[in-house]
Jmol script that loads the backbone (N, CA, C; Angstrom):
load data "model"
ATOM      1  N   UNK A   1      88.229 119.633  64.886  1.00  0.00           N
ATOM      2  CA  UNK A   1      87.380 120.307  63.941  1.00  0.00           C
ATOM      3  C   UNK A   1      85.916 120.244  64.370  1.00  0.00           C
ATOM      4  N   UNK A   2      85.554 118.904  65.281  1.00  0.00           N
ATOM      5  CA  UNK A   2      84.420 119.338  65.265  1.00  0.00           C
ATOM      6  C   UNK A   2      83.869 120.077  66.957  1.00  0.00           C
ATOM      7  N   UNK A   3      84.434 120.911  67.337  1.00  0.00           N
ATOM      8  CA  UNK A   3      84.661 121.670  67.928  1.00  0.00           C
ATOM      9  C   UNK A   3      84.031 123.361  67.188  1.00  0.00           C
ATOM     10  N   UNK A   4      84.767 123.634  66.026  1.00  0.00           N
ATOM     11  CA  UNK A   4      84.907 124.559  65.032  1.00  0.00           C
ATOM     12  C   UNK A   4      83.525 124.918  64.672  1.00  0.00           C
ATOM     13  N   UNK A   5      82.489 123.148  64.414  1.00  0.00           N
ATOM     14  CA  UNK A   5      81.710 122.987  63.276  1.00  0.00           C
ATOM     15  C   UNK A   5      80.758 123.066  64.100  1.00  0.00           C
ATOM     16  N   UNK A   6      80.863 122.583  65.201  1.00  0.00           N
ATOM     17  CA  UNK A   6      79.356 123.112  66.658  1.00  0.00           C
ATOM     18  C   UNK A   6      79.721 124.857  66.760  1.00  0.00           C
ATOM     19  N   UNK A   7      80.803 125.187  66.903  1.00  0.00           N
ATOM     20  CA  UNK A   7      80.877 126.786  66.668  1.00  0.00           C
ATOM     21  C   UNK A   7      80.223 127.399  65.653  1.00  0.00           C
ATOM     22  N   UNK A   8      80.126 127.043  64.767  1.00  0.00           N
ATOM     23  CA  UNK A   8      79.261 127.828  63.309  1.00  0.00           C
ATOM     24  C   UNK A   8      77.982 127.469  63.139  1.00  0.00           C
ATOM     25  N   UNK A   9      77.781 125.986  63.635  1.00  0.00           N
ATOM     26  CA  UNK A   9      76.221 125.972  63.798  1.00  0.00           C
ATOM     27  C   UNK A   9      75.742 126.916  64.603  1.00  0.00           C
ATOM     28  N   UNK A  10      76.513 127.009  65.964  1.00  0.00           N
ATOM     29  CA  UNK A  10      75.815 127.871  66.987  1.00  0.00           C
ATOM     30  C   UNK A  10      75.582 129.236  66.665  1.00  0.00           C
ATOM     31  N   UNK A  11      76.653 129.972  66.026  1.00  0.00           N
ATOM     32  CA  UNK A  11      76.506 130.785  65.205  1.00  0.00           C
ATOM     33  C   UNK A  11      75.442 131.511  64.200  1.00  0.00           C
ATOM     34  N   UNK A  12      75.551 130.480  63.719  1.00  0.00           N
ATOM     35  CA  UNK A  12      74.363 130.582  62.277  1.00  0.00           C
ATOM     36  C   UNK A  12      73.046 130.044  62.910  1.00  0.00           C
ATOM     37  N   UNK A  13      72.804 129.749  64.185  1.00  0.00           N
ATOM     38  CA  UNK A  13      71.280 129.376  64.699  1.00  0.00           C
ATOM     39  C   UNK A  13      70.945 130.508  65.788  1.00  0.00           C
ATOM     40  N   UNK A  14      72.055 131.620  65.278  1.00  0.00           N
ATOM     41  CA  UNK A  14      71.848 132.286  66.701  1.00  0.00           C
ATOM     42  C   UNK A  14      71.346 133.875  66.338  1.00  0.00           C
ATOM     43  N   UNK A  15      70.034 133.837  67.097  1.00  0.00           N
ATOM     44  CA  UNK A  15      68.808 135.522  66.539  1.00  0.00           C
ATOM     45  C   UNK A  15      69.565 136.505  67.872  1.00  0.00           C
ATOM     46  N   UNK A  16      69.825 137.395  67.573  1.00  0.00           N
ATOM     47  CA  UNK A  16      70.207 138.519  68.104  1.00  0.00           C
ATOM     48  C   UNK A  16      68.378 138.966  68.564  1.00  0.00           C
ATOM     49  N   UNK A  17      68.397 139.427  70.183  1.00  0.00           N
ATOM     50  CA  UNK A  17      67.173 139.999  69.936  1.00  0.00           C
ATOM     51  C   UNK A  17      67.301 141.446  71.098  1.00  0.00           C
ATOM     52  N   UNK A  18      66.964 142.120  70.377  1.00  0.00           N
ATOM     53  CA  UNK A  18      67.021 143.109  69.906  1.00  0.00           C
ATOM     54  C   UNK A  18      65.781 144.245  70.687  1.00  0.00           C
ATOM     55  N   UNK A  19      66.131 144.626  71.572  1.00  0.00           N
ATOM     56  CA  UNK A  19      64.294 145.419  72.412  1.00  0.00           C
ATOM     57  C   UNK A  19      64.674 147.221  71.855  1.00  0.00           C
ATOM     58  N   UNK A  20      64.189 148.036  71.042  1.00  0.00           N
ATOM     59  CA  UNK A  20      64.555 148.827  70.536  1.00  0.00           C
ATOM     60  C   UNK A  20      63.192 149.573  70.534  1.00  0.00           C
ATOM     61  N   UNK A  21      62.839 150.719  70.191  1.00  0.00           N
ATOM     62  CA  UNK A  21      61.864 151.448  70.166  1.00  0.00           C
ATOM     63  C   UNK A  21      60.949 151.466  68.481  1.00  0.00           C
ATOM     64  N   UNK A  22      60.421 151.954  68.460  1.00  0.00           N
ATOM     65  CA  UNK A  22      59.982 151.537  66.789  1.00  0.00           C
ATOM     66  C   UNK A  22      60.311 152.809  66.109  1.00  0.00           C
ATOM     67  N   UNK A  23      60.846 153.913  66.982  1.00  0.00           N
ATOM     68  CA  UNK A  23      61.443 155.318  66.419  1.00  0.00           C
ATOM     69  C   UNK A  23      62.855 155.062  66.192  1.00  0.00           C
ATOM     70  N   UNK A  24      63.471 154.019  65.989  1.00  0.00           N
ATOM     71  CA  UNK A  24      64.846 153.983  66.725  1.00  0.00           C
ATOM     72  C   UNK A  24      65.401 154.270  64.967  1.00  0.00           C
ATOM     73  N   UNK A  25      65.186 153.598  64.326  1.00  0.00           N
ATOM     74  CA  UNK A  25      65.503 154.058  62.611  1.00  0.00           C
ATOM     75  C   UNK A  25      65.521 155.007  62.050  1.00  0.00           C
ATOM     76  N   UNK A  26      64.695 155.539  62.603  1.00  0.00           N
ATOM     77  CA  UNK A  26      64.565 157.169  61.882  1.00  0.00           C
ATOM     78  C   UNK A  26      65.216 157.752  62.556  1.00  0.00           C
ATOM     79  N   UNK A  27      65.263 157.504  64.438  1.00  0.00           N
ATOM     80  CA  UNK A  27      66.089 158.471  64.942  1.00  0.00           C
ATOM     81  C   UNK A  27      67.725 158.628  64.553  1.00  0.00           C
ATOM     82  N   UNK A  28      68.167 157.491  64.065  1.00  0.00           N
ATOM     83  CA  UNK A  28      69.467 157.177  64.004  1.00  0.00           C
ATOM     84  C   UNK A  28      69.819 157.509  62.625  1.00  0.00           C
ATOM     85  N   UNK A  29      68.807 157.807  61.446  1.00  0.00           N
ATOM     86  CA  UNK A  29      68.696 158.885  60.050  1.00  0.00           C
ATOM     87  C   UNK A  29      68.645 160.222  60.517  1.00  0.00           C
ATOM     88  N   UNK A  30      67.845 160.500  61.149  1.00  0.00           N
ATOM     89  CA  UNK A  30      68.034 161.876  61.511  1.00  0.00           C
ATOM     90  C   UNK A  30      69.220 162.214  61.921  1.00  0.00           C
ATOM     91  N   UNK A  31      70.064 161.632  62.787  1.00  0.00           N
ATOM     92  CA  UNK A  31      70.789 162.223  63.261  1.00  0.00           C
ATOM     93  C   UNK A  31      72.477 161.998  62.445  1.00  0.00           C
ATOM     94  N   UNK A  32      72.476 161.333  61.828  1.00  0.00           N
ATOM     95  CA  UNK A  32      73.126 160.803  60.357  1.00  0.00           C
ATOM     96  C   UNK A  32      72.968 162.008  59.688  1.00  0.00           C
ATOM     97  N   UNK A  33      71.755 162.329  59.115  1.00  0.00           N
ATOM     98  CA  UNK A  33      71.500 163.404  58.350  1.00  0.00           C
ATOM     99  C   UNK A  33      72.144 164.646  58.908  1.00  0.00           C
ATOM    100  N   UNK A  34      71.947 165.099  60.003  1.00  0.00           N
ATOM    101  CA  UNK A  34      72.231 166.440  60.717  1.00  0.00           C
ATOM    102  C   UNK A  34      73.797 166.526  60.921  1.00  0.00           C
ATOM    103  N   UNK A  35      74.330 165.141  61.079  1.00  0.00           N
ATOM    104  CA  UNK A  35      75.725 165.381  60.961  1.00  0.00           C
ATOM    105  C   UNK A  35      75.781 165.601  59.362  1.00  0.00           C
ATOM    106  N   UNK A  36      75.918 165.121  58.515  1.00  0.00           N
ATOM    107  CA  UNK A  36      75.792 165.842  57.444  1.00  0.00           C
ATOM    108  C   UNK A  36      75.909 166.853  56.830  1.00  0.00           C
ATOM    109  N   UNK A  37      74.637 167.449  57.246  1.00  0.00           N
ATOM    110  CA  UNK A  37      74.553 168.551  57.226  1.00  0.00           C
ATOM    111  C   UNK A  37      75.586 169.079  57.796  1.00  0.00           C
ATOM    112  N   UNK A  38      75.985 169.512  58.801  1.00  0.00           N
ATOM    113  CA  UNK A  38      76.805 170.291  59.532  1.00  0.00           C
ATOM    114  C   UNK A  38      78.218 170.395  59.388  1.00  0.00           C
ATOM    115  N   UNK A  39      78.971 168.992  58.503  1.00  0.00           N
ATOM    116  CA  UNK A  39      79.834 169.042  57.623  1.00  0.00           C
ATOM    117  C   UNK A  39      79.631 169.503  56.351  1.00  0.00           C
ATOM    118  N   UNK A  40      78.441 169.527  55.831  1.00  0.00           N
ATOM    119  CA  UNK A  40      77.964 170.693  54.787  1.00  0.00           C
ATOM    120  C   UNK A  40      78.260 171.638  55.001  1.00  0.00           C
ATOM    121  N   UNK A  41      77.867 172.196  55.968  1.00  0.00           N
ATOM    122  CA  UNK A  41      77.781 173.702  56.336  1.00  0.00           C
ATOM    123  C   UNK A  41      79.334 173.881  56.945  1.00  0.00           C
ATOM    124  N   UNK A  42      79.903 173.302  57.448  1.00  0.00           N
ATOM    125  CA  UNK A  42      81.728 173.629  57.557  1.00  0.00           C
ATOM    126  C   UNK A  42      82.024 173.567  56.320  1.00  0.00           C
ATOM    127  N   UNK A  43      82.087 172.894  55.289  1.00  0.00           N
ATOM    128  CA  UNK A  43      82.961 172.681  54.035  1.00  0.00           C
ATOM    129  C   UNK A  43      82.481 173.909  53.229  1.00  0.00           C
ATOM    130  N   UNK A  44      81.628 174.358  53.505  1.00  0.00           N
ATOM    131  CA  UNK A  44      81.023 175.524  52.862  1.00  0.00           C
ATOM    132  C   UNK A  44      81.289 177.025  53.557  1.00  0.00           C
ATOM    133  N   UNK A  45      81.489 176.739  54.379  1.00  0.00           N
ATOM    134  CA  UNK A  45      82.339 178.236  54.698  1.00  0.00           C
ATOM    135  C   UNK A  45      83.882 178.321  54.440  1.00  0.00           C
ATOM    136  N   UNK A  46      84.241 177.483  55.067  1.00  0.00           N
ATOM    137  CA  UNK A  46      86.009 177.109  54.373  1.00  0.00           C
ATOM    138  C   UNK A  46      85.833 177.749  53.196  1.00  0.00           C
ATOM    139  N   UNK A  47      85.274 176.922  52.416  1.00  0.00           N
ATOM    140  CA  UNK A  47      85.162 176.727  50.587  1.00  0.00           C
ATOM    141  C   UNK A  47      85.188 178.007  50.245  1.00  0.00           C
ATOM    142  N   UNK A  48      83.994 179.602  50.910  1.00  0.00           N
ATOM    143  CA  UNK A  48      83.663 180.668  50.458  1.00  0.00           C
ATOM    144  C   UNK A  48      85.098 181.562  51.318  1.00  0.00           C
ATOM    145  N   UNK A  49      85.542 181.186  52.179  1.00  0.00           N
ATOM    146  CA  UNK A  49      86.811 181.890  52.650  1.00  0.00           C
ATOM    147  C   UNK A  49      87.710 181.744  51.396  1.00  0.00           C
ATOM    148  N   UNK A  50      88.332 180.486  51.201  1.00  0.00           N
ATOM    149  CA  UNK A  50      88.676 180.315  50.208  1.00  0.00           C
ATOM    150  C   UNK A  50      88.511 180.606  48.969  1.00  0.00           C
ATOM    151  N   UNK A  51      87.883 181.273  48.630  1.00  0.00           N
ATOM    152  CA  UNK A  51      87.154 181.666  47.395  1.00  0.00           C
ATOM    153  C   UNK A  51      87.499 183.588  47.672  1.00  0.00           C
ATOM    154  N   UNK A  52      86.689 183.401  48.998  1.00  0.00           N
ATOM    155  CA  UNK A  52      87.539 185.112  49.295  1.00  0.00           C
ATOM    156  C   UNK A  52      88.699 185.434  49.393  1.00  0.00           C
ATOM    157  N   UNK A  53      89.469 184.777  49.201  1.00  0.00           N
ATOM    158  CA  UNK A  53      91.199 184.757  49.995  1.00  0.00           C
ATOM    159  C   UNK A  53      91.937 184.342  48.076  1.00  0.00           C
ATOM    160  N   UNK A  54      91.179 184.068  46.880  1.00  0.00           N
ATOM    161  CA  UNK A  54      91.495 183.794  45.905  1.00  0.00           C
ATOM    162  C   UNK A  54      92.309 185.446  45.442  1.00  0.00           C
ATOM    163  N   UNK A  55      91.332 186.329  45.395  1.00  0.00           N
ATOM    164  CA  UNK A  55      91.174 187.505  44.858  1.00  0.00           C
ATOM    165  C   UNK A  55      92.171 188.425  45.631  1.00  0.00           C
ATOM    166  N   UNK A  56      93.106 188.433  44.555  1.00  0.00           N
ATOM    167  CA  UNK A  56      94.375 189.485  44.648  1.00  0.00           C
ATOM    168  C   UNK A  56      94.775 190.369  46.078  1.00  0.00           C
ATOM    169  N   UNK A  57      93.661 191.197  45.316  1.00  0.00           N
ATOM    170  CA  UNK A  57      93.522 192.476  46.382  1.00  0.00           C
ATOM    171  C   UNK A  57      93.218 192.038  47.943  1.00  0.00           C
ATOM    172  N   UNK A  58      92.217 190.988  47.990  1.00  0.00           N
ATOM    173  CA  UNK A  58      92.154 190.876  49.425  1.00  0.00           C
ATOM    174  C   UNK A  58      92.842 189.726  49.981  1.00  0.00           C
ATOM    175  N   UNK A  59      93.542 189.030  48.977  1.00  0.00           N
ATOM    176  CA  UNK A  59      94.638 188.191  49.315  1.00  0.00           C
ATOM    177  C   UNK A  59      95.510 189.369  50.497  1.00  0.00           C
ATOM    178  N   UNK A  60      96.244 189.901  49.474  1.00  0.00           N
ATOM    179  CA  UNK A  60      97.195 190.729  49.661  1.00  0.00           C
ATOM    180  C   UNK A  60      96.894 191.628  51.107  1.00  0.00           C
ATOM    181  N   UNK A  61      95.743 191.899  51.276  1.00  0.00           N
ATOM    182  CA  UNK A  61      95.053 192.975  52.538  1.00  0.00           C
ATOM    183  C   UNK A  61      95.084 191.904  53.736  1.00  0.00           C
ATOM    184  N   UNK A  62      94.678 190.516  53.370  1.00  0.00           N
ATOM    185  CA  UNK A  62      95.078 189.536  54.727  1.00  0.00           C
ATOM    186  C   UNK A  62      96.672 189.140  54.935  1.00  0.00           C
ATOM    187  N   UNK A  63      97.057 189.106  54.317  1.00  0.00           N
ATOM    188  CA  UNK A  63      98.858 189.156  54.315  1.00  0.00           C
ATOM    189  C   UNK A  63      99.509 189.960  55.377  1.00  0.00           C
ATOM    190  N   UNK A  64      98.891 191.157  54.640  1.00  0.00           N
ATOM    191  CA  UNK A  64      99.507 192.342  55.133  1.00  0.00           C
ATOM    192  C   UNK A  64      99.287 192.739  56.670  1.00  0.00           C
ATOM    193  N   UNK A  65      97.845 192.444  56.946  1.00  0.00           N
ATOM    194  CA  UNK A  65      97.794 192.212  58.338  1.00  0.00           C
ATOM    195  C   UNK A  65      97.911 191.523  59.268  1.00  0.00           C
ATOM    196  N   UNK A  66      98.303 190.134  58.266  1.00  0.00           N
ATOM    197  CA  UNK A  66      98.820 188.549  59.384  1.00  0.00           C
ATOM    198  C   UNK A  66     100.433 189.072  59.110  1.00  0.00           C
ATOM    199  N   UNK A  67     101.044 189.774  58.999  1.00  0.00           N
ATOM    200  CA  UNK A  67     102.204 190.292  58.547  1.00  0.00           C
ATOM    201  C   UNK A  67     102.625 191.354  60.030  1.00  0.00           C
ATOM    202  N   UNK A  68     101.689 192.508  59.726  1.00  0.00           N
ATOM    203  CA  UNK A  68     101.572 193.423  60.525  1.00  0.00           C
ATOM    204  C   UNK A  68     101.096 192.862  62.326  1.00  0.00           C
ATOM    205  N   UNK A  69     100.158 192.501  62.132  1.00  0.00           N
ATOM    206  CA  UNK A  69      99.855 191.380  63.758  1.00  0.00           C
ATOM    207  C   UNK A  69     100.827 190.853  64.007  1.00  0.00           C
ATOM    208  N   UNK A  70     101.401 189.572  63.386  1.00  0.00           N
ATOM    209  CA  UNK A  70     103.076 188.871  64.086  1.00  0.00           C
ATOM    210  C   UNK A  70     104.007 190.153  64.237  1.00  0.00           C
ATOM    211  N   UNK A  71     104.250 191.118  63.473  1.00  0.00           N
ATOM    212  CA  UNK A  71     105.470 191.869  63.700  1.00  0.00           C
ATOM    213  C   UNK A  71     105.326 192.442  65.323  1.00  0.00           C
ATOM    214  N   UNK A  72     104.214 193.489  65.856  1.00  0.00           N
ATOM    215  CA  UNK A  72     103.386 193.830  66.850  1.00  0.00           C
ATOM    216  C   UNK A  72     103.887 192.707  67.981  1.00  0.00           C
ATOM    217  N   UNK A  73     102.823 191.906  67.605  1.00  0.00           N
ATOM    218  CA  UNK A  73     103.474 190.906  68.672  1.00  0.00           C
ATOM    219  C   UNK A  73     104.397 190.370  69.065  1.00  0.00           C
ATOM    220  N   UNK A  74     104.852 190.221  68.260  1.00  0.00           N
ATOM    221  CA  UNK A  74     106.618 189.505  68.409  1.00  0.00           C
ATOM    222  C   UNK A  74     107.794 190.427  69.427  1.00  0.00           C
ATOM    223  N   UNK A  75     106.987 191.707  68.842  1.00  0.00           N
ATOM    224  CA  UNK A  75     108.116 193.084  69.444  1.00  0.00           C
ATOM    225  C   UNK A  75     107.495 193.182  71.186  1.00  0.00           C
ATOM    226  N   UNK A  76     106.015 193.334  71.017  1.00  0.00           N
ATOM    227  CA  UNK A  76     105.838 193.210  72.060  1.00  0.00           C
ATOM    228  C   UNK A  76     106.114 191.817  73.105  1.00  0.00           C
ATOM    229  N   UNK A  77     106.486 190.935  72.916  1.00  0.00           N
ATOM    230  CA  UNK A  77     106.643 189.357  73.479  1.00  0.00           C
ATOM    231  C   UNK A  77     108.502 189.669  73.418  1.00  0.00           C
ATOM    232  N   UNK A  78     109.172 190.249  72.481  1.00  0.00           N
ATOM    233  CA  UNK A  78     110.917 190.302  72.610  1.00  0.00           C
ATOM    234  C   UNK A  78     111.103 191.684  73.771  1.00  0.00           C
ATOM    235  N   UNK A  79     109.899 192.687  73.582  1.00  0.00           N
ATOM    236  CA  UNK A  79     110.658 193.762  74.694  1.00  0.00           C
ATOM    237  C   UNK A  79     110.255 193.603  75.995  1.00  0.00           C
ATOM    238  N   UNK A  80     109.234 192.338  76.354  1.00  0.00           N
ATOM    239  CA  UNK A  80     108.817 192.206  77.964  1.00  0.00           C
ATOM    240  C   UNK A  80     109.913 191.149  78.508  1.00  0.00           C
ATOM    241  N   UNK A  81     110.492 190.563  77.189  1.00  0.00           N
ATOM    242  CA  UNK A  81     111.635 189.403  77.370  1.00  0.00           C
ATOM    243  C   UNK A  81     113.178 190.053  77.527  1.00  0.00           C
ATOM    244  N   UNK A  82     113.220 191.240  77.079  1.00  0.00           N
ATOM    245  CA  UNK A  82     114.053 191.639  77.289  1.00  0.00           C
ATOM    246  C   UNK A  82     114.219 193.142  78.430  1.00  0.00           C
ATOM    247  N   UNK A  83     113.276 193.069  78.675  1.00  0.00           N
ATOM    248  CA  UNK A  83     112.821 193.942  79.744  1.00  0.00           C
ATOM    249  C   UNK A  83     113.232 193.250  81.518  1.00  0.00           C
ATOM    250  N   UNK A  84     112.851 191.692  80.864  1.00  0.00           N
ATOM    251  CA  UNK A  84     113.393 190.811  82.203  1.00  0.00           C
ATOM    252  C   UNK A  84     114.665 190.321  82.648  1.00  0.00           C
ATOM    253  N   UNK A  85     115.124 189.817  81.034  1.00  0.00           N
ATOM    254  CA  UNK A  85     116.850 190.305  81.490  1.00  0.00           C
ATOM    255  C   UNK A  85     117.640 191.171  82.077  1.00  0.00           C
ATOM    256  N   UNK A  86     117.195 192.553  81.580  1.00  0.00           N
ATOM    257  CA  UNK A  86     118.012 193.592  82.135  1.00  0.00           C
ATOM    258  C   UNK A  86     117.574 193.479  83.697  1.00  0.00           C
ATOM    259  N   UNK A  87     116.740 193.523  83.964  1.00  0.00           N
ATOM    260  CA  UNK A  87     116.375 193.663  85.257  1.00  0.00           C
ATOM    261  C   UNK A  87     116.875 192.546  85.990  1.00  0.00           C
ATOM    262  N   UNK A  88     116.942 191.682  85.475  1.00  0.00           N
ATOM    263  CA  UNK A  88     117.829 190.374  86.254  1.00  0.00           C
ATOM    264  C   UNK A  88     119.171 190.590  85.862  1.00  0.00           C
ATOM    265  N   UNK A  89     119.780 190.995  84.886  1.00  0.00           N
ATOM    266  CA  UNK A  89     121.120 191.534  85.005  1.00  0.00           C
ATOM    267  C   UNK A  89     121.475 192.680  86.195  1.00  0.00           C
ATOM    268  N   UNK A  90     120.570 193.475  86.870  1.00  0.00           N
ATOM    269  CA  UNK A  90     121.178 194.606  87.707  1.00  0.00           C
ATOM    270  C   UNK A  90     120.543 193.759  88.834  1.00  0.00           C
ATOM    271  N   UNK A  91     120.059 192.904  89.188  1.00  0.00           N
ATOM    272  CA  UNK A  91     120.174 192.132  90.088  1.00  0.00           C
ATOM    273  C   UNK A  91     119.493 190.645  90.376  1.00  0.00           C
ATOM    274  N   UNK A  92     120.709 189.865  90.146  1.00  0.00           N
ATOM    275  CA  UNK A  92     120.340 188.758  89.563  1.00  0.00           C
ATOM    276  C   UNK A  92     119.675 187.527  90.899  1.00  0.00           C
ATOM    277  N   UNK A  93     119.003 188.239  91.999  1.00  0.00           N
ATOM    278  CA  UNK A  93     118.725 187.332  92.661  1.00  0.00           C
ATOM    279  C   UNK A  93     117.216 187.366  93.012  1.00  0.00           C
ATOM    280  N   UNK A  94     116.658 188.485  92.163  1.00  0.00           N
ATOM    281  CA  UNK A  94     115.420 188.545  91.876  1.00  0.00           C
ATOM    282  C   UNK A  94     115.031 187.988  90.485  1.00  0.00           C
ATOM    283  N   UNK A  95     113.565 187.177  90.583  1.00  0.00           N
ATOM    284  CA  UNK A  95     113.520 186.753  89.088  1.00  0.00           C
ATOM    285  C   UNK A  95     112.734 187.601  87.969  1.00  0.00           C
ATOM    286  N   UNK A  96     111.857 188.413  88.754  1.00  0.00           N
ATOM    287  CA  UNK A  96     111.174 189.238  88.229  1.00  0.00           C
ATOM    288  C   UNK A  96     110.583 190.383  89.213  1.00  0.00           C
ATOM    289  N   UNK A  97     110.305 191.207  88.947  1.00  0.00           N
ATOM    290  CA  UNK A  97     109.636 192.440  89.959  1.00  0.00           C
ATOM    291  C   UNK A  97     108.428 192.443  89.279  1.00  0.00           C
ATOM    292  N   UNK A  98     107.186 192.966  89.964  1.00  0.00           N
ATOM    293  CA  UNK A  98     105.828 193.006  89.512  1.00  0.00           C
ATOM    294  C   UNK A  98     105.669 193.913  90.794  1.00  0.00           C
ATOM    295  N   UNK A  99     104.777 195.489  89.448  1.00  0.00           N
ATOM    296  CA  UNK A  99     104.432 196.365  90.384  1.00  0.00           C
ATOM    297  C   UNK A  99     103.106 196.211  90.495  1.00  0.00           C
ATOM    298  N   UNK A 100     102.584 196.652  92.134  1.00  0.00           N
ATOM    299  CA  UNK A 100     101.430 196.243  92.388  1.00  0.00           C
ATOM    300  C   UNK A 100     100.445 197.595  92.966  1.00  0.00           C
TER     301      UNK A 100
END
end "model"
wireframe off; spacefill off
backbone 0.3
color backbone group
């Protein structure tokens, strides 16, 4: 224990020192602050999307086009996929052809 008890004296007699600038407080508020801010300013656009995306009508108008976009794409991504099969079905020792 008394091993322990020279440990906590040493401890408790012991000044951290510290060579720092005399701006160093404020700089480290400022920049505290600005993050802040800037999660302000994200939570606040979310928030007004959200707020736009409440209302029926333009609910419904983003739907319809995150609806319409996946369908588009999907067809286009299943007919280049199936565009490669066939072509590897009439000859299956090519993996793909690319015209150049």
């Amino acid at each position: 224990m008394n091993s322990t008890d020279n440990l906590s004296n040493l401890l408790q007699s012991w000044q951290p020192e510290v060579a720092g600038s005399r701006d160093f407080n404020r700089a480290v508020w400022m920049r505290l602050e600005s993050e802040e801010n800037r999660k302000g300013v994200t939570a606040a656009a979310i928030f007004s999307w959200i707020q736009l995306l409440a209302r029926p009508r333009i609910a419904i108008t983003a739907a319809s086009i995150a609806l319409f976009c996946g369908i588009f794409l999907g067809t286009l991504e299943a007919r280049s996929t199936g565009e490669d099969r066939y072509l590897q079905s009439l000859n299956p020792y090519t993996l793909h052809r690319q015209d150049h």
